[in-house]
C-alpha positions in Angstrom: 0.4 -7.9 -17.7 -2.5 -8.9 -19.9 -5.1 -6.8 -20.1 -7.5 -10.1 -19.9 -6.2 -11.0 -16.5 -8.6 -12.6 -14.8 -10.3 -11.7 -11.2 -10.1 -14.9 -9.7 -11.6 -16.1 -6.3 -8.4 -15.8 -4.4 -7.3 -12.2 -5.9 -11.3 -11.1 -5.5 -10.7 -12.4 -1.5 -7.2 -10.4 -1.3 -8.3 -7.3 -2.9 -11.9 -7.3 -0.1 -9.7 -7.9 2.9 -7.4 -4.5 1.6 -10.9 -2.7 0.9 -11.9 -3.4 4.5 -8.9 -2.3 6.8 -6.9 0.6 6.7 -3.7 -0.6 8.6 -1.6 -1.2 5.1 -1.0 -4.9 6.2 1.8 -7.1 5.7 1.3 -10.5 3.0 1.5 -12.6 6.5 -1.7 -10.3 7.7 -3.1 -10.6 4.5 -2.5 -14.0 4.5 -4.4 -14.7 7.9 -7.7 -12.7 6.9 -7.7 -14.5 3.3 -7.1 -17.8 4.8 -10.2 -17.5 7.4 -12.2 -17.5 4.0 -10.4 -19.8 1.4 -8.8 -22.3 4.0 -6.1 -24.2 1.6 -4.7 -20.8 -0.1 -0.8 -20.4 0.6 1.0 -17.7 1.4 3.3 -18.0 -2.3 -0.6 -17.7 -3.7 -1.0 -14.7 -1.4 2.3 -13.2 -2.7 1.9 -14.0 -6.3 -1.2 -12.2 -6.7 -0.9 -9.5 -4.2 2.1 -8.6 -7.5 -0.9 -9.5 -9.9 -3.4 -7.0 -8.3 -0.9 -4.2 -8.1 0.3 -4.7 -11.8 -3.2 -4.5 -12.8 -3.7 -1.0 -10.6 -5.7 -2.3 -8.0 -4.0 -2.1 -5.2 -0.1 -0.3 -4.5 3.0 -2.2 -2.8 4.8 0.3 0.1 8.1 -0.7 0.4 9.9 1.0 3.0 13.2 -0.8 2.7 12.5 -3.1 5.7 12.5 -6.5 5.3 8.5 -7.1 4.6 6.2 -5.0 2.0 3.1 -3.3 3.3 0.0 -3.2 0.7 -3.0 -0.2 0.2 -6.2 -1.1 -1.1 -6.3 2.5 -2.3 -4.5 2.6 -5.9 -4.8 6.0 -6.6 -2.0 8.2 -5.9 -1.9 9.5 -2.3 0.5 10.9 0.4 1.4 8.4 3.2 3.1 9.2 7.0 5.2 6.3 8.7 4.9 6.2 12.6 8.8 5.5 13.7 7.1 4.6 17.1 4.7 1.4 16.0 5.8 1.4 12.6 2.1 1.8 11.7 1.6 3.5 7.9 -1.5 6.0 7.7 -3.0 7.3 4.6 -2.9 11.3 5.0 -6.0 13.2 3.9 -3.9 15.7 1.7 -4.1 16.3 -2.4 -1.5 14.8 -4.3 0.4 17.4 -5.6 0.9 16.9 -9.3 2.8 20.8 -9.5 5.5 18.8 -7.7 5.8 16.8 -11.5 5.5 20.2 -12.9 8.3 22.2 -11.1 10.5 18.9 -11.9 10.2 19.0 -16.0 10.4 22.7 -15.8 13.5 23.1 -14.3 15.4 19.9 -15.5 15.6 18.0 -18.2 13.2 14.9 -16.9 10.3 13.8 -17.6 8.3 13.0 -14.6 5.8 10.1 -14.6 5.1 9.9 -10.7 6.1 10.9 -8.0 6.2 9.3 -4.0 6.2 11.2 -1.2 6.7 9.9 2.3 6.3 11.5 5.9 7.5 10.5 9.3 7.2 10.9 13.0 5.3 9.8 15.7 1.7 9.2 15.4 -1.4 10.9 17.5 -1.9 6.8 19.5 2.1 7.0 20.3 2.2 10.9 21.0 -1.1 10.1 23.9 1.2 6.7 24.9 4.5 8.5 25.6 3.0 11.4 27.5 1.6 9.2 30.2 
């Protein structure tokens, strides 16, 4: 990716509507809110620059090997928990634990650029749902 990419109208639209909401959305969701604003952008648009803004670190792609992507307006590196219930994805409030990279290249032979770290279980709205 170039570093003179450019921030055009429809990537500047896609990257407020992931600043706004903390859900991690879908490209459909995305989609919807982008389209209230910019009535003739298409989803391939959507999908082509949602890859743009997370090449140029401004945004991160969760796959969780289901069929559909989920996107984070937060780029920097942080933990995430999966509700099996809803399927809802929740940034968690925890420090990214770079010694994890540490205790890798110490006791093996790799170097570690990153790492990804993924909990899940049954969030606090399904736990309250389930015991009524």
């Amino acid at each position: 990716m170039s570093k003179n990419t450019r921030m055009t109208k429809q990537r500047k639209a896609i990257l407020e509507v992931l600043k706004d909401t903390d859900v991690h959305p879908t490209a459909d969701w995305i989609y919807e809110k982008v389209k209230e604003e910019i009535p003739n952008i298409s989803l391939g648009t959507v999908y082509r620059n949602l890859n743009v803004l997370s090449e140029m670190g401004e945004i991160m792609i969760l796959d969780y090997g289901s069929t559909y992507s989920r996107f984070d307006g937060v780029p920097n590196n942080h933990y995430h928990f999966q509700c099996t219930e809803c399927e809802g994805v929740f940034d968690l409030d925890i420090p990214h634990k770079d010694s994890l990279n540490d205790k890798i290249e110490n006791n093996t032979e790799f170097e570690v650029k990153d790492h990804r770290l993924e909990f899940y279980g049954i969030c606090p709205n399904c736990q309250e749902q389930d015991s009524n």
